[in-house]
VOGU-3710 file (C-alpha; in Angstrom, 3 decimals, decimal comma):
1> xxxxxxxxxx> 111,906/97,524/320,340  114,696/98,254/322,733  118,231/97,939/321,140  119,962/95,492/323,111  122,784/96,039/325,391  125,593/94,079/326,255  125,337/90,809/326,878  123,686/89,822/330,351  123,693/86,672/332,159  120,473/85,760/331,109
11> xxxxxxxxxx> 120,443/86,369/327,525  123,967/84,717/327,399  122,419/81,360/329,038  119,486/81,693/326,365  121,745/81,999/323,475  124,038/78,875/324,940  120,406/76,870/325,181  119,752/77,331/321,188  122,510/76,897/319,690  123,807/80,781/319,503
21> xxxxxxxxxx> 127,112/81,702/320,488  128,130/84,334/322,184  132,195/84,944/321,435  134,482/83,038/319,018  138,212/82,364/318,655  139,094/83,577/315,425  142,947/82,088/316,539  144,211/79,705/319,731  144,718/83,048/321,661  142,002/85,091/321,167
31> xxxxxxxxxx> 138,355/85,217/321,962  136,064/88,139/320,314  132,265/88,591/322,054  129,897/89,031/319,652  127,110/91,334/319,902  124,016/91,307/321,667  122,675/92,904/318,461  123,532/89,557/316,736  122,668/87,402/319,282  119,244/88,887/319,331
41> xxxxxxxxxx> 119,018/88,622/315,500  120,144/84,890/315,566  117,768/84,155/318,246  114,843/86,120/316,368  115,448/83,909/313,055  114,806/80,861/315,412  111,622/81,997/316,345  112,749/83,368/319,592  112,188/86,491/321,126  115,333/88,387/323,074
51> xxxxxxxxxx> 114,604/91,633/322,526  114,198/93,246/325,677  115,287/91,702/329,067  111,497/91,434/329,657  111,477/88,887/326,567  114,648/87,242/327,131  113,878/86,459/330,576  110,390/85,018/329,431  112,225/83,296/327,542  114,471/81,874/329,264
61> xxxxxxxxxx> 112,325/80,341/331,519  109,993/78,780/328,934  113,065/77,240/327,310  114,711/76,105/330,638  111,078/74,501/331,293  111,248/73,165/328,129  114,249/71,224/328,489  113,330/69,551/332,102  110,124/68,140/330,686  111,332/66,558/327,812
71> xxxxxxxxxx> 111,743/63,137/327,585  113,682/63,072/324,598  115,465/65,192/322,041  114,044/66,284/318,325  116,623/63,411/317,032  118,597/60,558/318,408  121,567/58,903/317,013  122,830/54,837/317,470  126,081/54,431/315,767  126,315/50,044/314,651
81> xxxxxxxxxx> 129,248/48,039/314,483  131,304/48,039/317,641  133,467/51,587/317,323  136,593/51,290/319,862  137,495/54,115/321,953  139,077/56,183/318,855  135,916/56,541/317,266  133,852/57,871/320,116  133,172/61,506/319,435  133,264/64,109/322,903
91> xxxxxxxxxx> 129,611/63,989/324,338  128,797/61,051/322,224  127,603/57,590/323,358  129,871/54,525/322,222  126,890/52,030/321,631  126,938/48,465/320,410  124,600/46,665/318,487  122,033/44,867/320,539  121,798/48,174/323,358  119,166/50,729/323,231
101> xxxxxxxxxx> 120,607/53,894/322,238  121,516/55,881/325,301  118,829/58,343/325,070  116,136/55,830/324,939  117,676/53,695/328,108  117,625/56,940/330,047  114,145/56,980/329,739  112,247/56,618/333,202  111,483/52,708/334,488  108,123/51,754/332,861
111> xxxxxxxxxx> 108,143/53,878/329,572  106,368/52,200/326,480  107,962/52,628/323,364  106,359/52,390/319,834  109,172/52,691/317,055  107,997/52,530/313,430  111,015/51,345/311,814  112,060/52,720/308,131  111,644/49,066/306,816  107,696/49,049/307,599
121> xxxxxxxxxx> 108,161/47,084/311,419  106,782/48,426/314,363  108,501/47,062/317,755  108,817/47,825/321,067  112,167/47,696/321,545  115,022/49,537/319,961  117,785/46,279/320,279  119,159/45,343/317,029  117,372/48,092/314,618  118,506/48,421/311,399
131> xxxxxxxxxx> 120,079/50,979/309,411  117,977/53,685/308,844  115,671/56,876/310,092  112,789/55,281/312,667  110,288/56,575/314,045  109,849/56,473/318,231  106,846/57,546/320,126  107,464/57,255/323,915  105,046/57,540/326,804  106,434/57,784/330,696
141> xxxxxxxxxx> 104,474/56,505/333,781  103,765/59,968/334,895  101,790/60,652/331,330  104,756/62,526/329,475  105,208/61,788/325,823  107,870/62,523/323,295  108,196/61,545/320,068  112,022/61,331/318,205  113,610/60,662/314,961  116,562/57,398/315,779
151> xxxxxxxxxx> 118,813/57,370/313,081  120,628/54,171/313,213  124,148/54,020/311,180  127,217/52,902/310,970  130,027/53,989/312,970  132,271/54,946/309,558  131,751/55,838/305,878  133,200/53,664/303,277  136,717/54,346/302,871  138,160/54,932/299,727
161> xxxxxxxxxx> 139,173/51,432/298,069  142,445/52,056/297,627  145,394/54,824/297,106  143,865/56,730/293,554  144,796/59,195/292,145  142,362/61,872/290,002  141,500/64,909/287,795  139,450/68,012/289,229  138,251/70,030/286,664  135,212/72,619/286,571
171> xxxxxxxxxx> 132,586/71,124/283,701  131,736/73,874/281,825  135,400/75,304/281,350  136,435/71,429/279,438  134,581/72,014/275,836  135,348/69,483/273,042  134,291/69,867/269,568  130,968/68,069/270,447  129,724/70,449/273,038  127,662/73,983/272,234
181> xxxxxxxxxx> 130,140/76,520/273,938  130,392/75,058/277,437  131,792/71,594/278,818  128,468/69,035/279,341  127,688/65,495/281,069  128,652/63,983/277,543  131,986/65,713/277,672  132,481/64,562/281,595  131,648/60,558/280,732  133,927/61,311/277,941
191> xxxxxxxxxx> 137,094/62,391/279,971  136,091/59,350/282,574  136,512/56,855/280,356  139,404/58,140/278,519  141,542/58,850/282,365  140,413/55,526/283,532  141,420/53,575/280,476  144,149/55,355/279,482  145,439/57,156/282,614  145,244/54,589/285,393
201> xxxxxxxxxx> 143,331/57,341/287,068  140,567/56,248/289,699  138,272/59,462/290,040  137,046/62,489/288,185  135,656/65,966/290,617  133,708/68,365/289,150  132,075/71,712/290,125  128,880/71,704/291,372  126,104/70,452/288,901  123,403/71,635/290,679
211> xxxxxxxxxx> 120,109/73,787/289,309  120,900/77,007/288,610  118,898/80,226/288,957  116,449/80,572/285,877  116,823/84,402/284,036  119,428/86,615/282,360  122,471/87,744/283,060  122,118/83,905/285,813  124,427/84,061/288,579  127,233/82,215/286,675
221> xxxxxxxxxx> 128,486/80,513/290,213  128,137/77,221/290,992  128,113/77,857/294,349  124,714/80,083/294,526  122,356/77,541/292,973  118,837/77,515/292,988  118,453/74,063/294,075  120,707/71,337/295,354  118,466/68,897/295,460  118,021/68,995/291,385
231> xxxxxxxxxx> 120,875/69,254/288,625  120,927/72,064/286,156  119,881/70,678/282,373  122,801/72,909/281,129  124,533/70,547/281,295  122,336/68,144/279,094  124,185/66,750/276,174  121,437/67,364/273,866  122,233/64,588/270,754  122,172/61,676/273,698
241> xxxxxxxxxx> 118,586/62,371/274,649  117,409/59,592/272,960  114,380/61,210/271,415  116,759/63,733/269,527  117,103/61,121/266,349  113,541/61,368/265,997  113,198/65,296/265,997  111,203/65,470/262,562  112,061/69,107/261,721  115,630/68,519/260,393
251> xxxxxxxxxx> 115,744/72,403/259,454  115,355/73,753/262,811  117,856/70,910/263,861  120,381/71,920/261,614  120,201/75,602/262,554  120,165/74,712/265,966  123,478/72,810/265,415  124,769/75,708/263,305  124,480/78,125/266,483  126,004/75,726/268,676
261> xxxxxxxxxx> 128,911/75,308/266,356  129,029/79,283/266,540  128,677/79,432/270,198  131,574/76,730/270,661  133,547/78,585/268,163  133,443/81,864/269,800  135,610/80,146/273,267  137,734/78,075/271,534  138,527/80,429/268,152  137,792/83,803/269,191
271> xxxxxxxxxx> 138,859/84,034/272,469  135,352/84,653/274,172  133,994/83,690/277,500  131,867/80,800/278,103  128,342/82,393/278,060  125,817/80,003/280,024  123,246/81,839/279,407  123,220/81,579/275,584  124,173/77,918/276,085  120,769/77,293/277,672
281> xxxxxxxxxx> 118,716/79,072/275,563  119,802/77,357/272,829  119,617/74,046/274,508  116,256/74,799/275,781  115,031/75,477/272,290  116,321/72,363/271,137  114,717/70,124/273,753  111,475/71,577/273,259  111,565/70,133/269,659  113,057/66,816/271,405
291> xxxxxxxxxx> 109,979/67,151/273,913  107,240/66,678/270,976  108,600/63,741/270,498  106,862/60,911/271,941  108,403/58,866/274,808  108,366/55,151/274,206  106,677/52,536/276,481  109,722/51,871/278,164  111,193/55,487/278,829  106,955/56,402/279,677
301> xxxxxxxxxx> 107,575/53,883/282,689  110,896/55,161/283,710  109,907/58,591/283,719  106,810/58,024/285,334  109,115/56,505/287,943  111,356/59,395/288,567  107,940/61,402/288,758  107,053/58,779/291,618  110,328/58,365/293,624  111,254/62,170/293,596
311> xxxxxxxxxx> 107,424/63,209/294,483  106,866/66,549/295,918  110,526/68,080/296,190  110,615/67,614/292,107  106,778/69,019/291,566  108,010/71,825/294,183  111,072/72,275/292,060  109,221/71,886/288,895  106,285/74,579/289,538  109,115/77,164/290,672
321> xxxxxxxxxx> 110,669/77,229/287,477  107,484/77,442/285,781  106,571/80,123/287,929  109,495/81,705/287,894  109,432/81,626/283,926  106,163/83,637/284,179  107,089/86,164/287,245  110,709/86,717/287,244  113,268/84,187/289,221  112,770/86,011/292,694
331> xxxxxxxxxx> 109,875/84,519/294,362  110,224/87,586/297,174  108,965/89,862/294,294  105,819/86,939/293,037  102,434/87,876/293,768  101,973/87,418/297,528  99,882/84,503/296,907  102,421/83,227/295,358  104,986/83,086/297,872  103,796/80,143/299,940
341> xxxxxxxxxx> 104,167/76,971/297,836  101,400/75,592/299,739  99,016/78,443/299,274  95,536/77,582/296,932  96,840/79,705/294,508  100,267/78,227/293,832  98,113/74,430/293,331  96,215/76,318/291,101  99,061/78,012/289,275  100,571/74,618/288,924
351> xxxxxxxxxx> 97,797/73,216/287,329  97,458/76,079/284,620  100,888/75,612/284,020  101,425/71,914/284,143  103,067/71,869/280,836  105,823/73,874/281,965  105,886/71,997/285,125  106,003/68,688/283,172  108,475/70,585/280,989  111,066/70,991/284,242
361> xxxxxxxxxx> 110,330/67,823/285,664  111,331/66,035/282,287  114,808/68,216/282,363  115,541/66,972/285,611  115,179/63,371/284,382  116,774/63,536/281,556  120,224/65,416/283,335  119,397/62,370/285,924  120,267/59,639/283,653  123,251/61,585/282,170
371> xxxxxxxxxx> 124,793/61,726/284,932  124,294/58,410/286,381  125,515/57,633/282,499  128,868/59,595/283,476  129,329/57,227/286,626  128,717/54,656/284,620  131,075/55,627/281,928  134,015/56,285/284,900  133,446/52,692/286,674  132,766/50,959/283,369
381> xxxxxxxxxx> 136,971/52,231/282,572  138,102/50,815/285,645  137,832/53,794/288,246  137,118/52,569/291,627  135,291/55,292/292,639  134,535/57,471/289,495  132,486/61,052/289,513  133,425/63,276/292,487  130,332/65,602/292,872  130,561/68,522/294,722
391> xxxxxxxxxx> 127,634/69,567/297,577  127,613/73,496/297,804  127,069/74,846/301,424  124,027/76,854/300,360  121,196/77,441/298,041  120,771/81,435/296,442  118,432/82,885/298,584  115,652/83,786/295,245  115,671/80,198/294,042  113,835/77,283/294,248
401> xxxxxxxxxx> 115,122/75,226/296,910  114,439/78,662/298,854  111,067/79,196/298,182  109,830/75,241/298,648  111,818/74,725/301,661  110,771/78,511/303,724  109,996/76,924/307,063  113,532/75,279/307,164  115,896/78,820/306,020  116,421/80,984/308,521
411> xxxxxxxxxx> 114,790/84,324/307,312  116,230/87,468/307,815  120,179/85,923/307,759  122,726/84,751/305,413  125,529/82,466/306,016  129,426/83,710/305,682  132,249/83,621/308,057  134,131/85,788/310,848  136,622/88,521/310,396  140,015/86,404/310,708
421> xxxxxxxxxx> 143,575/86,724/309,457  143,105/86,501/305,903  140,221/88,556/305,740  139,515/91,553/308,293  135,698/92,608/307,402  134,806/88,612/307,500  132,551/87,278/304,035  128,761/87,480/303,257  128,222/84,927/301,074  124,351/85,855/300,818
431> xxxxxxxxxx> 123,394/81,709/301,212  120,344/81,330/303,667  121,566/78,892/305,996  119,328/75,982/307,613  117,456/76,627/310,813  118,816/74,219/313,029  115,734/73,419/314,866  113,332/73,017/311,952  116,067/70,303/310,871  116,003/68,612/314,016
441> xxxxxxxxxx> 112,208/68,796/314,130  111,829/66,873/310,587  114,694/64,459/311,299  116,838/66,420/309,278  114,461/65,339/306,169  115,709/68,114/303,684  119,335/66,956/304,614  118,554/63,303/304,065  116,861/63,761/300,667  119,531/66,072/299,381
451> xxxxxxxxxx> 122,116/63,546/300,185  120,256/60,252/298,615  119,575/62,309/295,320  123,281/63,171/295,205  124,861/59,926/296,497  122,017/58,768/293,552  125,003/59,401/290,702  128,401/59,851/292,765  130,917/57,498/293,414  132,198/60,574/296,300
461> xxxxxxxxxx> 130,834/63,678/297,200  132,706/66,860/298,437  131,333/69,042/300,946  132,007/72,453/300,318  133,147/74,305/303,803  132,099/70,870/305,666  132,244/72,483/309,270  129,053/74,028/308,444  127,632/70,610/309,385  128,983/71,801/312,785
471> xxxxxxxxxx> 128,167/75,747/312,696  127,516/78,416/310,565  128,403/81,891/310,628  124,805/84,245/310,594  125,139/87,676/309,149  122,175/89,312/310,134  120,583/91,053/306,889  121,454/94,449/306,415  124,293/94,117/309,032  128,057/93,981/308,022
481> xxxxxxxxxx> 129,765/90,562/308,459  131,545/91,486/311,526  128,045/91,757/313,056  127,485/88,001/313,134  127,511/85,139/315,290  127,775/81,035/315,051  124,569/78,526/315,211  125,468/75,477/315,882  123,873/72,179/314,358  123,393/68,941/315,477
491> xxxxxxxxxx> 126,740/67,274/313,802  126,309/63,679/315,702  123,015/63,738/313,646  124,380/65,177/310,103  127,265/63,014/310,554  125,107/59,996/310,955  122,605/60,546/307,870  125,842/61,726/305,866  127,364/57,708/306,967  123,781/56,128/306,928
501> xxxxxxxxxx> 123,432/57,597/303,266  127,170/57,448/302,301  127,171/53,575/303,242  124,172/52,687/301,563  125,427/54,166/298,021  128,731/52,847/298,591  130,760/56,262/298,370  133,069/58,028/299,834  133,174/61,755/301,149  135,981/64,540/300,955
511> xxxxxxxxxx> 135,200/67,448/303,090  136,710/71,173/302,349  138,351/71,665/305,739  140,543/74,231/304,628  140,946/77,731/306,544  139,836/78,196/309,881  138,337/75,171/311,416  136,916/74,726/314,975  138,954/72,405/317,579  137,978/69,156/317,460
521> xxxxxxxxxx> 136,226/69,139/314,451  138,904/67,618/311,786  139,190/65,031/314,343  135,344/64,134/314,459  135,294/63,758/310,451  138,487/61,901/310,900  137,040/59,217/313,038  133,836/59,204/311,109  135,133/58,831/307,971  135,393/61,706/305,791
531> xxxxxxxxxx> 138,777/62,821/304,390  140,006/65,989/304,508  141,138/68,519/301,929  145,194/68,981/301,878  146,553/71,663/299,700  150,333/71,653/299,062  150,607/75,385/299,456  148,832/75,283/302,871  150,503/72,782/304,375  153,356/73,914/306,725
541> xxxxxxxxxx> 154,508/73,367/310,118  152,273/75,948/311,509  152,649/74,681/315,401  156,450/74,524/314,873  159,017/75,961/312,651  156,462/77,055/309,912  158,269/75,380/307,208  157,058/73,168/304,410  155,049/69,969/305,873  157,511/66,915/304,972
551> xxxxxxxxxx> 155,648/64,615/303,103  155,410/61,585/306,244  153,760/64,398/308,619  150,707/64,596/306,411  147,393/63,275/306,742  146,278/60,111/305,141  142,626/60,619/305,392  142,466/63,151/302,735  142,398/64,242/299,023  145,573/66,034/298,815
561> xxxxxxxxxx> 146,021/68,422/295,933  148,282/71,032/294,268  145,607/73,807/294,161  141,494/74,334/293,714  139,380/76,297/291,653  140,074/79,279/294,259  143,806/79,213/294,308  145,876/80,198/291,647  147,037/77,224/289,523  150,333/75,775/289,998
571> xxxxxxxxxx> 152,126/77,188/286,993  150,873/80,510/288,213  152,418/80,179/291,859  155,472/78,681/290,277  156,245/81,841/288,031  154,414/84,458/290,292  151,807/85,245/287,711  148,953/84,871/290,008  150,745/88,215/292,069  150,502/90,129/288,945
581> xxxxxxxxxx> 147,290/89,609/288,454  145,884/90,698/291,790  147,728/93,601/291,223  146,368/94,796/288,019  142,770/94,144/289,530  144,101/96,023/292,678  143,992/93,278/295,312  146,911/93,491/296,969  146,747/94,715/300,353  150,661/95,288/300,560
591> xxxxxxxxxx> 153,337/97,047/298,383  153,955/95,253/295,212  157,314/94,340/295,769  156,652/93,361/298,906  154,201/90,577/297,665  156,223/89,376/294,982  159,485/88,859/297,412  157,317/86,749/299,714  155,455/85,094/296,917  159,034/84,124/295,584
601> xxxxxxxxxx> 159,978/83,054/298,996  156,991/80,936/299,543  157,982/79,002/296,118  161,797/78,775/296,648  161,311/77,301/300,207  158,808/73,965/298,657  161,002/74,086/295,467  164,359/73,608/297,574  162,563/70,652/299,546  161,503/69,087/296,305
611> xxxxxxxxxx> 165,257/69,302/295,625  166,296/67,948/298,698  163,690/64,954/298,162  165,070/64,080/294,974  161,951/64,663/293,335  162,659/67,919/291,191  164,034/65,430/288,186  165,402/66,935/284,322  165,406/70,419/283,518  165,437/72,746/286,772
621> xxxxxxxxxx> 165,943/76,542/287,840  164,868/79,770/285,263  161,713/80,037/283,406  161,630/78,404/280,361  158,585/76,167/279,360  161,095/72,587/280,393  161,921/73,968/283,700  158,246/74,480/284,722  156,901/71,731/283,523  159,505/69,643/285,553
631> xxxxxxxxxx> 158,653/71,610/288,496  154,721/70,690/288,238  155,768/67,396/287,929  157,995/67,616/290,914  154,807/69,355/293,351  152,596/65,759/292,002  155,601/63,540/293,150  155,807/65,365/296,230  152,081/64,271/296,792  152,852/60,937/295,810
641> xxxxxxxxxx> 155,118/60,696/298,934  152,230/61,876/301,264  150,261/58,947/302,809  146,909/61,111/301,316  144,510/58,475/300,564  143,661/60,384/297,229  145,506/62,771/294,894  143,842/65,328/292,818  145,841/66,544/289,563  144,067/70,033/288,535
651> xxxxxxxxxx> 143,654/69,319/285,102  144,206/72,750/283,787  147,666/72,324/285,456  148,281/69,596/282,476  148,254/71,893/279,767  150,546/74,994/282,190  146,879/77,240/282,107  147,736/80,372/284,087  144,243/81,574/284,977  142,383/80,625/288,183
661> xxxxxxxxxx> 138,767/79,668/287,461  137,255/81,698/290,335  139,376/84,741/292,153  138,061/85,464/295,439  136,944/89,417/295,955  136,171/89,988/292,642  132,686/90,263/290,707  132,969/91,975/287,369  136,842/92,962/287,429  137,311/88,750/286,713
671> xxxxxxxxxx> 135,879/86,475/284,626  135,177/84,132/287,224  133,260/80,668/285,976  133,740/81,358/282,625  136,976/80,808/281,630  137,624/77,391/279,444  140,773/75,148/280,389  143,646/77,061/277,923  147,376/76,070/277,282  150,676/78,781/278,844
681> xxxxxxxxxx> 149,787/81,136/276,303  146,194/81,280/277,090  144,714/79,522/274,022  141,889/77,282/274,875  141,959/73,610/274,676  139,502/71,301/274,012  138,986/67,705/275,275  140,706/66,194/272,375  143,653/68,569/272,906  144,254/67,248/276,230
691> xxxxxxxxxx> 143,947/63,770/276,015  146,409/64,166/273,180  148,663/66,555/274,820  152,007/64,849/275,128  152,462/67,282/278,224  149,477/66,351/280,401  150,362/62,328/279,476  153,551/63,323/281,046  152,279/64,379/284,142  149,812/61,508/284,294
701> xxxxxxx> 152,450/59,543/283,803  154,552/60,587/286,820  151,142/60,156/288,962  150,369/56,529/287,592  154,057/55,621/288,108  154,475/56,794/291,401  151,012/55,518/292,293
//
C-alpha cells in the first residue's frame, strides 16, 4: 500500500460522499485539514478502499453510480403533528400528517409501493402512518427497486412537566448502612422516595448503570461498559430478590452478610475506597445460593417473559459473559472460533454452558425489575419525572455489546475528540464508535433497541456527549488523536427514533452539550426537544464581554447545574481546593500562582454578581464553614433565577464534599469512581447522614422555596 498524499480532488469528493470529513473548525476562525492518512483510515473502517488514487478513483465512481441509481436512501424520516417553521431542521422536510414523506413523493410517476407497517398492516400508501419503524419496498417503471426503513415520529419529545428541580449523584459513591460497600438500586429507590416526599424534589440522575466488563482489577468507569443495552447486577440489592428469604443455608447467609458488613465498614469507618470488584464477588456468591431457589409460578412466567421480549441481544449478552467467565473478558484474545457470535462453535459453546448463560440472563432480570422498582419508588413520592439514567457514548471495545454487535463497530478506530483549546493533543477515549452505514442499513436497529430497554425504567435519559448523534471523532488505532477525522451520522434519523422512543415511554431527554459543539447543532436538539446541559461555571458572555451569563440570558431548555461528576464540586471552586489538587497530581499546565489568581478571579467575578442579585443572603466573605455554605446556597438561587427548565443540586455539594468523583487526565494518580459522598473534612456519609443532615435540608430548602 501506497501512503497517501495530500488530499486530492477526488479523494476529497469520496470522503464528502460517506460521511468523512476532510478539515474541522476547532473555533469560529479556524479551519485545520485533516489528513489523508485519516481520511483513508476512516474510509477503510467503512468498507471502502482509498488507498491509492487507483482505488479512490474506482471508488469514486462506483459510489457516484451508486447514488444516481438509487431510488431511495438506507432510512427515511416523516416527522407528525404539524411543526411550524421553527421546528424545521436545515435540509429537512417540514411534512404534515396525511403527505407522503418527501422522499417517497419524489419517487418517479408510476412507482408501487409495499410498506409493512410496525403495527402488522401492509398498504400502499404512506398517508397517515403511524408512529413507528415501517418497512417500504419500492419498485419504479423502469424496473429499479429500493427498499427503506420510514420512521414515522413526532415532531418533539415530551417536555419536561413542569419547572423541577433534582439531585445528581453517582450510585455507587451513596452507601447506607444497608448496602455491602457500594451505593445499590435499593439505596437509589431509597433516596427517591425520601427527596420526593420530603424534598419537593422532582428527579433523581445517576451514573451510568450499565453492564460492566466481567474480570479483575474491572474498568471501574461507568463510561467504558461492556454493554449498554443490559444493566450491571452490581448494583442488585441482594435481600429484595425475593427468593433471598428462602435461601435455606442460613450459615452461608450469615457469613455472607458478615463480609458485606466488613466491606461497607471499610468506606465508611476506615477510610477505604469503594472496591467494585469485591462488591460483586460477594454479591455473586450470594445470588448463586438465591439462584437454587426455586422461582414461583408467577415469577417462572415473568421471567420467561423477559427471556421472550429481550430475545437474542440478552442470549448474545448472556453467552458473552459465560464465555468470557471461561476465556478471559477480551473476546479479541477467545479462541478464533469463538470470535464470531454466530459461528457453530459459539451455539455450541452456549449450549454447554447454558447454566451460566441462564445464570446472566437471570441477573439481568432481576437488576430489570429493581430498577423499574426505583422509578417506581421516585413517581410513587410525587416526582414528575423520577430516575434520570444516563446513556454513555460508547461501549469498551473487549465487552459484550462489542463482540455481539461486530458488523455495526467500526474496526480498526476508536472514538475521542479534536485537539482544541482546552486540550492540545485532542482525547482517545478507546470507545468503538458505530459505523454509520451499517446503522442506516438496519434502520438504526441497535440504536432503537438500546433506547426502548433504557426508556424501559427512566423517567429521562441523559446523553453523554449528545453531538455524537451528529459526528464522531475517529482516531485511527495506533495513531495519536490529532490523527483523526469526523464521521458523520444520520441525526434526522437518530433524532427521530430518540422522539419516536422518547414519546412512547413518556420521558424526557437532557443532552451533554457542553464543550465544543458544531454550529447548528444545539439549535437542532433545541427544536426537537432535548434540553441542554448548563453549567454555572461555563456560562459567560463568550460572544460579548466574557462576563458571568445574567441569569434572564440563559437557556430554558436545559438542566442547569452547579457542577458534574467531571468538574470540581462547588465547595471546591469556592475555596480553590480543586487548584491544589491538580497541582499535587501535577496537572497544571501554568505556574501555580498563576492558576490560583485566575481561579480566585473566576470565583470573585460570579460571587460579586450573586451580591449584586441579592442572592448571597447571611454570613458572607472569608472561609469559615457559615460563609461557604451561604455561598452554595447563593450559586442554587442563582439557578433558580435562570428560566432552565430543570435544576440539578450535586448532592455531594449538600454535605460541602471537596473531592470530584472523576478528574479528567488521571488513571492511577486519582481515585476516580471510587470515592463515596463524604462531609468538608472528608469523612464519608451515608444515606441516613444526608437525609438527616440539617445542612443539605438547608440547601433543599432554598431550591424548594425558590422553586
Amino acid at each position: 500500500m501506497t501512503a497517501p498524499g495530500p488530499l486530492d480532488e477526488e479523494l476529497s469528493r469520496l470522503a464528502g460522499l460517506h460521511g468523512v470529513a476532510t478539515s474541522y473548525s476547532p473555533s469560529p476562525d479556524r479551519t485545520v485539514a485533516a489528513s489523508a492518512t485519516a481520511v483513508v483510515a476512516a474510509l477503510a473502517a467503512l468498507g471502502v478502499d482509498a488507498s491509492t488514487p487507483e482505488a479512490a478513483r474506482s471508488a469514486l465512481a462506483a459510489r457516484e453510480s451508486e447514488l444516481r441509481e438509487r431510488l431511495l436512501p438506507p432510512t427515511v424520516v416523516h416527522w407528525t403533528g404539524t411543526p411550524g417553521e421553527d421546528l424545521v431542521t436545515p435540509g429537512e422536510d417540514p411534512d404534515t400528517p396525511g403527505e407522503d414523506p418527501a422522499a417517497l413523493a419524489a419517487l418517479p410517476p408510476g412507482t408501487r409501493l409495499r410498506i409493512e407497517t410496525e403495527q402488522g398492516e401492509t398498504l400502499s400508501s404512506a398517508g397517515s402512518l403511524p408512529a413507528g419503524v415501517h418497512h417500504v419496498s419500492a419498485t419504479a417503471p423502469d424496473g429499479r427497486s429500493a427498499e427503506t426503513h420510514l420512521i414515522v415520529a413526532p415532531a418533539r419529545l415530551p417536555a419536561p412537566p413542569g419547572r423541577s428541580y433534582g439531585l445528581l449523584v453517582q450510585l455507587y459513591s451513596l452507601l447506607s448502612r444497608r448496602s455491602w460497600g457500594m451505593g445499590d438500586l435499593g439505596d437509589l429507590a431509597e433516596l427517591a422516595a425520601w427527596a420526593g416526599r420530603t424534598a419537593g424534589a422532582g428527579f433523581v440522575q445517576v451514573n451510568p448503570l450499565h453492564a460492566a466488563v466481567l474480570g479483575t482489577p474491572t474498568d471501574p468507569s461507568p463510561y467504558r461498559p461492556s454493554s449498554r443495552r443490559f444493566p450491571d447486577p452490581v448494583h442488585l440489592r441482594v435481600e429484595n430478590v425475593p427468593e433471598f428469604a428462602y435461601v435455606a443455608d442460613h450459615e452461608r447467609v450469615h457469613a455472607l452478610l458478615e463480609r458485606a458488613e466488613r466491606l461497607r465498614a471499610a468506606v465508611l469507618d476506615k477510610g477505604a475506597l469503594i472496591d467494585r470488584d469485591a462488591v460483586w464477588e460477594l454479591k455473586r456468591e450470594a445470588l448463586e445460593l438465591v439462584r437454587d431457589v426455586p422461582l414461583g409460578p408467577g415469577r417462572q412466567a415473568a421471567y420467561a417473559d423477559f427471556l421472550a421480549g429481550e430475545g437474542q441481544a440478552l442470549e448474545d449478552h448472556a453467552t458473552w459473559c459465560a464465555l468470557a467467565e471461561a476465556h478471559g473478558s477480551d473476546w479479541h484474545r477467545w479462541p478464533a472460533e469463538l470470535r464470531d457470535p454466530r459461528s457453530p462453535a459459539v451455539i455450541r459453546a452456549r449450549t454447554e454452558l447454558m447454566d451460566r448463560v441462564d445464570f446472566h440472563s437471570w441477573l439481568a432480570w432481576l437488576t430489570d425489575a429493581q430498577l423499574t422498582d426505583a422509578q417506581r419508588a421516585a413517581r410513587e413520592a410525587g416526582m414528575p419525572v423520577g430516575i434520570v439514567h444516563d446513556l454513555a457514548v460508547g461501549v469498551h471495545p473487549t465487552g459484550a455489546d462489542a463482540w455481539a454487535q461486530q458488523e455495526y463497530f467500526a474496526a480498526g478506530m476508536s472514538a475521542g475528540a479534536p485537539p482544541d483549546a482546552f486540550n492540545a493533543r485532542g482525547q482517545d477515549w478507546g470507545l468503538p464508535p458505530w459505523r454509520p452505514d451499517r446503522l442506516a442499513a438496519s434502520g438504526h436497529a441497535p440504536y432503537r433497541r438500546l433506547l426502548r430497554a433504557l426508556f424501559r425504567y427512566a423517567g429521562a435519559l441523559r446523553i453523554d456527549h449528545v453531538m455524537g448523534l451528529f459526528r464522531l471523532w475517529w482516531v485511527p488505532e495506533g495513531q495519536p488523536p490529532t490523527e483523526g477525522t469526523y464521521v458523520r451520522y444520520d441525526a434526522e434519523a437518530m433524532l427521530a427514533l430518540l422522539a419516536l422512543e422518547a414519546s412512547r415511554a413518556g420521558a424526557v431527554v437532557i443532552g451533554e452539550d457542553l464543550g465544543t459543539v458544531e454550529p447548528g447543532v444545539r439549535e437542532t436538539l433545541q427544536r426537537r426537544g432535548v434540553l441542554g446541559t448548563s453549567v454555572l461555571w461555563f456560562e459567560r458572555d463568550w460572544e460579548g464581554d466574557g462576563h458571568p451569563l445574567p441569569p434572564a440570558r440563559w437557556r430554558a431548555d436545559c438542566l442547569a447545574t452547579a457542577t458534574t461528576h467531571d468538574l470540581p464540586s462547588t465547595a471546591a471552586r469556592l475555596t480553590g481546593e480543586h487548584v491544589e489538587l491538580r497541582d499535587r497530581l501535577g496537572l497544571l499546565t501554568r505556574p501555580l500562582e498563576e492558576e490560583r489568581a485566575a481561579a480566585a478571579a473566576d470565583t470573585a467575578e460570579w460571587l460579586a454578581l450573586l451580591t449584586r442579585l441579592g442572592l448571597l443572603q447571611g454570613t458572607a466573605g472569608g472561609h469559615s464553614p457559615a460563609a461557604e455554605e451561604a455561598e452554595i446556597q447563593a450559586v442554587h438561587r442563582f439557578l433558580l433565577r435562570t428560566p432552565a427548565r430543570m435544576i440539578g443540586v450535586w448532592l455531594p455539594d449538600g454535605v460541602g464534599d471537596r473531592r470530584p468523583q472523576n478528574l479528567p487526565g488521571t488513571w492511577d494518580q486519582y481515585p476516580n469512581w471510587r470515592l463515596p459522598v463524604a462531609d468538608a473534612e472528608g469523612r464519608p456519609v451515608t444515606l441516613e447522614e444526608l437525609t438527616a443532615s440539617p445542612r443539605l435540608h438547608a440547601l433543599l430548602e432554598v431550591l424548594r422555596d425558590g422553586r
